[in-house]
N, C-alpha and C positions, 0 to 999 in steps of 0.2 A: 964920094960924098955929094956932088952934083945933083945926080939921080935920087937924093934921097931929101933934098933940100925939102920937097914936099910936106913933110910932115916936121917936123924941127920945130915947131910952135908944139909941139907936143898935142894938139887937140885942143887946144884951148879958144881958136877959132872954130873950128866943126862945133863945138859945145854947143855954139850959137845957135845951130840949126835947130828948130825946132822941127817935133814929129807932126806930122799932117793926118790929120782924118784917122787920130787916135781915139777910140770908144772911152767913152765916161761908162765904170762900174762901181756899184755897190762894193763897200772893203771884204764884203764875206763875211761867213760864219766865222762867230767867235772863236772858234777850236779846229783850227782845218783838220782833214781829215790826212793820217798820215800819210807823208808821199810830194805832199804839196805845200809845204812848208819854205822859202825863200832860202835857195843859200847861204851861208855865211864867208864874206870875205874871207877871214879866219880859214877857213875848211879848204876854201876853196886852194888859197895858199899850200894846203897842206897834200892836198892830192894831185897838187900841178907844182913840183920846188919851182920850176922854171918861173915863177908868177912871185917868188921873196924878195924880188929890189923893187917891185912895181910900185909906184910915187902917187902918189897924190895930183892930178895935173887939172883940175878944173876945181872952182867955189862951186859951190848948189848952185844948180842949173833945174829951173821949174820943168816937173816931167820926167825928166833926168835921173837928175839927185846928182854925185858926185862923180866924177871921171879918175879913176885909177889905169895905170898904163907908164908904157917906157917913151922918151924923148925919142923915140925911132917908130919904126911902122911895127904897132903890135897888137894884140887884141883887147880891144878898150871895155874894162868892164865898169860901169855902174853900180854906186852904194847908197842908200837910204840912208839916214843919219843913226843909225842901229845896227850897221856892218855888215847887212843883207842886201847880194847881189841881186838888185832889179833889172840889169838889163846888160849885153854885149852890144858893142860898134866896131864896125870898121871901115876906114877912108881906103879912097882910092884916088891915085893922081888925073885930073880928067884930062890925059891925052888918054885914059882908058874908052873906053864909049860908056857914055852914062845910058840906066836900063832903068828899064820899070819902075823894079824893085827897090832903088837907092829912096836915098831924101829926096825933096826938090831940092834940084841945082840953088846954091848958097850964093849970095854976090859978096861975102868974105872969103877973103885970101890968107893962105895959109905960107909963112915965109915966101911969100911973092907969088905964088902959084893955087890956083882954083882947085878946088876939092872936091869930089863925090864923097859921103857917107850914108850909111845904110843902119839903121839902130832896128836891132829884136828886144825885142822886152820881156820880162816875165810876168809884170802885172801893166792892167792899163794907165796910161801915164798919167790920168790927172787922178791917180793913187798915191805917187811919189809926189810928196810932200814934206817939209820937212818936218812934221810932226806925224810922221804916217806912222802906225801903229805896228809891232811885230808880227801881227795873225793878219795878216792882210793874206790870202792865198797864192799861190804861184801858178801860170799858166803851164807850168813846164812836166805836171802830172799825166797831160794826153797831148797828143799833135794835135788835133780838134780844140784843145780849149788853146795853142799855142797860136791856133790860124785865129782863133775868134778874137786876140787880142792884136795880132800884128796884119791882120788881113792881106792887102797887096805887096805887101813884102815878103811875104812865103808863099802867095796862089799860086806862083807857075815853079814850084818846088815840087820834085820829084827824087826818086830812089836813085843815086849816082853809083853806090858800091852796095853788096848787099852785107846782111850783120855776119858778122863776126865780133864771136865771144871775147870781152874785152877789148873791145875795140867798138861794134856797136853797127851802125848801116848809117850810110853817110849820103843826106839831103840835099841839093840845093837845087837852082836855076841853070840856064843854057847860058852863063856869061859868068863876067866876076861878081860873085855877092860871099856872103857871110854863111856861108855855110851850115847846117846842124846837123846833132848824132843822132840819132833814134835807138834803142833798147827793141828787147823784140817783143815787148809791150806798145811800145810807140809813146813812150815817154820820152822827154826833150833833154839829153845827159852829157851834150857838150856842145863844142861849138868849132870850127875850124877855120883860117882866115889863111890865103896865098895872094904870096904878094910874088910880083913876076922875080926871077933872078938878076934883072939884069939892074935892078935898086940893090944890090949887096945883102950882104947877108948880117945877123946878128944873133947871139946866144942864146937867144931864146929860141929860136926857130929848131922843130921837130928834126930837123936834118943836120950833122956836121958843116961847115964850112967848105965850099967848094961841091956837095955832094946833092945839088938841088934834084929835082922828081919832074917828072912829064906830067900832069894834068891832061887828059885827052882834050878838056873844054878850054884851058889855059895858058898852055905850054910848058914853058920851063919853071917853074917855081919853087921856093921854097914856103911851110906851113908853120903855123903854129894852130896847139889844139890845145884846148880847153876842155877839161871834164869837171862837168856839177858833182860827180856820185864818186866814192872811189874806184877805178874801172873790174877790182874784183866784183862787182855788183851787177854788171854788165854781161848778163848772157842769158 
């Protein structure tokens, strides 16, 4: 329990963090073109069970929007006041080494202890409003439109695993970040977060209990994944 003290505020300090050297865009065409349409909380629920008890853990947060997530270390996903997922986060305890790609370092503390997090978006954050509209477009149609909103939080992202059919080719950086999936379109179809083994384990994580995975870039870990799409769609 110790090891895990870190996150026990639930996110509700991280929330604070705001995004740095987020692009201001136009909401888009009235009618996106299919493909690019925001997920639905709802959906998203329904293609990930593991994601059914996930709570409510932050008020509107400008940028943001709403923080959904477990009282333990899980993959924080963001809703607009319309149940469309605009955005994943995930903390890291900073005895990790903070990189690049994270937030700027926060001067709140979460249950006593300093945080790193790193928020991907799927529209540019002064979009998330709380009167933003349903057809506001999703960056998560290409990798190009996904870099053009979150810029230095994906540039030194590269091909980690390559695709496979439902399952997908798996993105990130040379350190701990927030992971993404690619389709073999190079559209943005989930999202993967490892948190080391040695913070314990919980029911949501991709692995049984006890049966954490080697990471070549992170060691001993256990994951959790997230897919936008259902992964029959994935190949």
């Amino acid at each position: 329990m110790k090891g895990r003290r870190w996150w026990m505020a639930g996110g509700l300090a991280l929330a604070l963090t705001m995004l740095s050297g987020a692009s201001a865009a136009a909401a888009g065409p009235a009618r996106p073109a299919p493909g690019t349409r925001l997920p639905r909380l709802a959906a998203l629920m329904h293609w990930n069970p593991h994601l059914a008890h996930y709570q409510k853990i932050s008020r509107w947060v400008a940028g943001m929007g709403i923080h959904w997530g477990h009282l333990g270390p899980s993959l924080v996903l963001m809703t607009n006041n319309r149940g469309q997922v605009v955005g994943v986060e995930q903390t890291f305890p900073s005895t990790l080494p903070y990189q690049a790609w994270m937030d700027p370092k926060t001067t709140e503390y979460n249950a006593g202890r300093a945080i790193y997090s790193q928020h991907l978006m799927f529209v540019p954050p002064a979009d998330v409003t709380p009167s933003m509209p349903a057809n506001v477009p999703s960056d998560l149609a290409s990798w190009d439109r996904f870099k053009a909103v979150n810029g230095s939080r994906v540039t030194p992202y590269s091909q980690l695993k390559p695709f496979r059919p439902g399952v997908g080719a798996i993105w990130g950086p040379d350190g701990p970040a927030l992971r993404v999936i690619l389709n073999r379109q190079e559209r943005v179809v989930g999202a993967i977060m490892a948190v080391p083994a040695r913070y314990g384990w919980n029911p949501w994580y991709d692995q049984p209990r006890g049966k954490p995975v080697h990471d070549p870039i992170l060691g001993t870990v256990y994951t959790q994944t997230v897919y936008f799409v259902p992964r029959s769609q994935i190949r």
